[in-house]
N, C-alpha and C positions, 0 to 999 in steps of 0.2 A: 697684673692688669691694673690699670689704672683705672680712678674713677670719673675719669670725665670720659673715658673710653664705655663706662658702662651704662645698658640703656637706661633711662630713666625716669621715673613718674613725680613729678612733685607735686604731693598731695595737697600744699597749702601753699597757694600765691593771692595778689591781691591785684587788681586789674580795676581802673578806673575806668568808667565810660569815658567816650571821646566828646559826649558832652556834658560831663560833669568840666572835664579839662577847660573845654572851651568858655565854660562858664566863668572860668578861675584862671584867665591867663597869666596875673600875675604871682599864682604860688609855685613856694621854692619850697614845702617841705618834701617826707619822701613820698607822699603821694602823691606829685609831678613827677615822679619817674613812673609809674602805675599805668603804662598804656600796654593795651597788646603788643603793637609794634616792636615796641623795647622788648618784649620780653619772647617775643618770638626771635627776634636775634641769640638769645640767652641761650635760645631752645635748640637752634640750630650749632653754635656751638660747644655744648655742652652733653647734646646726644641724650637732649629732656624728649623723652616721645607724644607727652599727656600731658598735661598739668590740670589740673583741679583749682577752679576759683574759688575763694573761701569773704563770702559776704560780711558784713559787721555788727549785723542788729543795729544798723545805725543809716537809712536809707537818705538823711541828707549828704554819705559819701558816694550813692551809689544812682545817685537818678539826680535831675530838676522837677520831679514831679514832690518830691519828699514822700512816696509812698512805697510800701511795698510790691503791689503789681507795676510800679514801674521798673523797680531795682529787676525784678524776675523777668522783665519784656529786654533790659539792656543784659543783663545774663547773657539771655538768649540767642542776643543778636551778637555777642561776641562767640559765642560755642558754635554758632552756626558759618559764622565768618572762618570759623578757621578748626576746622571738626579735633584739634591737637586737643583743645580746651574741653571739659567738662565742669560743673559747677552744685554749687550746694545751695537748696534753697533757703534765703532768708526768713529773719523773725522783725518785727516790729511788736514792741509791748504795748503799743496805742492800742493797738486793737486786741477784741477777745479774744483769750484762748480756741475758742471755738470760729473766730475768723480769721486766724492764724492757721488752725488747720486749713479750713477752705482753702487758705490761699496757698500752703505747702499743697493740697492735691491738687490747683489749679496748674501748679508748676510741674508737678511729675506726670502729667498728661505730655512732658516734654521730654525724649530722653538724655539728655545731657544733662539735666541735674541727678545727680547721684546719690545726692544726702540732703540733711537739713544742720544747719549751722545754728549753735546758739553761744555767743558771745557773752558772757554776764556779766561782765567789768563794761562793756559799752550801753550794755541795758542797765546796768546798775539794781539788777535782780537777782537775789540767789539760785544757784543752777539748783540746788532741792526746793525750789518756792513752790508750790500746787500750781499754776501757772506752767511751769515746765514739766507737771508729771503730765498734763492732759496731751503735751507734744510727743511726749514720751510716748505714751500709751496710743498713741496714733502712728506713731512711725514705728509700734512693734504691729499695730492691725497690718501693716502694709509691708512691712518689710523694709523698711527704710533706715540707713544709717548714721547718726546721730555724732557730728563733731563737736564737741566739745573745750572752748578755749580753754586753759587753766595755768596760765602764770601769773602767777599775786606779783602783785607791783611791788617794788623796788622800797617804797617805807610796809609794806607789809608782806615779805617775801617769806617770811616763817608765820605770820598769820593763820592759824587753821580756820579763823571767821570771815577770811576773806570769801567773795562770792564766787572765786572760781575755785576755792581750795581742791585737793584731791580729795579728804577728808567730807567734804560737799559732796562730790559727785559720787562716791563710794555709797554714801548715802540715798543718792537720787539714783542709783543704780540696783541697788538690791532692793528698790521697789519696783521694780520691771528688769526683773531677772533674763528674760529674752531680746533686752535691748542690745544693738549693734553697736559699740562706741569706739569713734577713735579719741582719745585724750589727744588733744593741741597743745606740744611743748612739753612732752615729758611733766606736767603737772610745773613748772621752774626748776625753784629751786626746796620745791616740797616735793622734788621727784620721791624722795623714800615713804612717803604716802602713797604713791601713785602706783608702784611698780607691785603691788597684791591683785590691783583690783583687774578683773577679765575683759580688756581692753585692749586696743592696738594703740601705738600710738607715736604720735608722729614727731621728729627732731626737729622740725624748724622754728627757727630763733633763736632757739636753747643749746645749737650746739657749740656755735662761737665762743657762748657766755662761758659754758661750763668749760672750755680749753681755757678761757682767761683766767678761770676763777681756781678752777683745780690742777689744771696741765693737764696735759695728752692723756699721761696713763691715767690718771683718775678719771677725766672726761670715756675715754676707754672702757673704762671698769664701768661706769654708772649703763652706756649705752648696752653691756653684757649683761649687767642686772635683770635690762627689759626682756631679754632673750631676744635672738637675731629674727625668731617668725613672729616676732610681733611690731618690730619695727618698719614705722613707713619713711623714705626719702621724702622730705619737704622745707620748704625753706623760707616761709614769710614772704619774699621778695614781693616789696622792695624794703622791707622794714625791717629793722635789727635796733638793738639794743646801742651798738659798739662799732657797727660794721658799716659803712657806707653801703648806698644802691647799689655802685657800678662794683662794688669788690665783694657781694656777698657768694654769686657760686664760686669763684675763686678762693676763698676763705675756706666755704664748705668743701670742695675738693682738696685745699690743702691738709686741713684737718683728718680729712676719711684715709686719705692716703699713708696719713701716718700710723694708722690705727692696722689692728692685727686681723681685721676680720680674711676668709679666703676669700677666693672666687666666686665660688659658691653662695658664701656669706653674702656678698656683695651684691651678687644677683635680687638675692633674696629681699635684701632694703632696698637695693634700687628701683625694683620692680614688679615682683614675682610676688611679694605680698600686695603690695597693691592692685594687682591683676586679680588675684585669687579673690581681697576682698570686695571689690566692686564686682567683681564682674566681666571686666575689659575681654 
C-alpha cells in the first residue's frame, strides 16, 4: 500500500488567517502559501483526514490584533470553517505566566484545540525557564498536551544550549513527570538526545532533511530508533528547510514509500497514534 493511499493525520501544519494575508498582499515568503484553501486541496488529495494547527508563540503571524486572544478567536474560526482542522493553543511571553494560563483555559472552553504549543526559538525563552514550568504544571492539572518545537538552527544544530535542545526539554520534563509531550521534529538533528526521553514525536520538517543529509536507510534507521507507536505523521507545511510549498507532501510520500515500515506500521504513523493520542 502506498502512502498517499493511507489515511492521514498531520499533526503539524501552519495556516495563516485570511486576514493576516490580506493584510500582506504583497509577501512571497512561505507563509503566502499558509491558507486553508491550499491546504485543504492538500487534504483532499493526499487522503489527510485531520490536521492539527500548530501556532508560533509569535501572534504578529497569527492575528492584526498582535495578541493572543485574537490568534485563539482566528483559530477558531478556521477549525470551525472546516471541522478537518483541530489546533493547539498559543503562548505569548508578554504576558504572565499566570495570564498565559487564563488564556490556555479560555481556549480549551473550545474543543478544537487539542494542546498548547510552545515554540522557544520564536520566543527566544528556554523551554526549562520557570516560565514554562507554570505552563507545564497547568496543562498536567488538566490534562492537556504539550508540543514542544525542538530543531536548533542550522549554526547551532549540535548546540546542547540552544533553547529548544532535547537535552532542555529532558530537563523540563522530569520536573512534571505526568506531562503529555509531543517533541516537534524529532529534536533535529540532536535527534540522539531526543529518542530516551517519554515522548511522542512528530517528523515534520526533519524528514526531508534527514533523507538529504544521511540517505534513505539511515533516515530509515533514525525514524526505527523512535519505535513505530511513538511516531506521529506531520509535516510543517508550508515550511521546509529544502523543500518548496507545493512539493512538500510529495517529497514526504516519496520518502515514506521508500522506507520498510508494513501496513500496519503505516497505519500506525499515519494515524492510529494520533487518534489514540488526542483522542479523535
Amino acid at each position: 500500500m502506498k502512502w498517499k493511499e493511507i489515511p492521514k493525520i498531520d499533526a503539524h501544519v501552519h495556516i495563516i488567517p485570511d486576514e493576516v494575508h490580506a493584510a500582506n498582499p504583497d509577501a512571497d515568503d512561505e507563509f503566502s502559501f499558509a491558507s486553508a484553501s491550499r491546504y485543504q486541496k492538500i487534504m483532499d488529495q493526499f487522503n489527510i483526514q485531520k490536521a492539527v494547527i500548530m501556532p508560533f508563540n509569535d501572534p504578529y503571524l497569527m492575528s492584526m490584533d498582535f495578541t493572543v486572544d485574537a490568534v485563539h478567536r482566528n483559530l477558531l474560526r478556521i477549525c470551525e470553517e472546516d471541522h478537518r482542522f483541530c489546533c493547539f493553543a498559543d503562548v505569548d511571553i508578554r504576558n504572565t505566566p499566570e495570564n498565559t494560563c487564563a488564556q490556555i483555559q479560555k481556549a480549551f472552553e473550545y474543543p478544537v484545540f487539542c494542546g498548547i504549543k510552545i515554540h522557544p526559538n520564536n520566543s527566544r525563552m528556554n523551554i526549562d525557564d520557570a516560565y514554562n514550568d507554570a505552563i507545564a504544571d497547568h496543562a498536567v492539572k488538566y490534562g492537556y498536551p504539550v508540543a514542544v518545537h525542538s530543531y536548533p538552527s542550522s549554526s547551532k544544530e549540535q548546540d546542547r544550549s540552544d533553547y529548544c535542545s532535547p537535552e532542555r526539554i529532558g530537563r523540563w520534563m522530569s520536573r512534571h513527570p505526568d506531562l503529555k509531550v509531543i517533541i516537534c521534529h524529532l529534536g533535529g538533528f540532536q535527534w540522539k538526545d531526543a529518542v530516551e526521553l517519554d515522548a511522542y514525536f512528530d517528523i515534520s520538517a526533519v524528514l526531508p532533511d534527514l533523507a538529504d543529509r544521511y540517505g534513505l536507510k539511515m533516515a530509515n534507521m533514525i525514524l526505527r530508533e523512535f519505535g513505530t507507536e511513538r511516531l506521529l505523521f506531520g509535516t510543517d507545511w508550508p515550511c521546509s528547510r529544502n523543500v518548496k510549498p507545493a512539493e512538500i507532501m510529495e517529497r514526504y510520500m516519496d520518502i515514506l514509500d521508500q522506507m520498510d515500515f508494513t501496513e500496519e506500521e503505516m497505519h500506525r504513523i499515519g494515524h492510529l497514534n494520533a487518534e489514540a493520542f488526542f483522542a479523535f
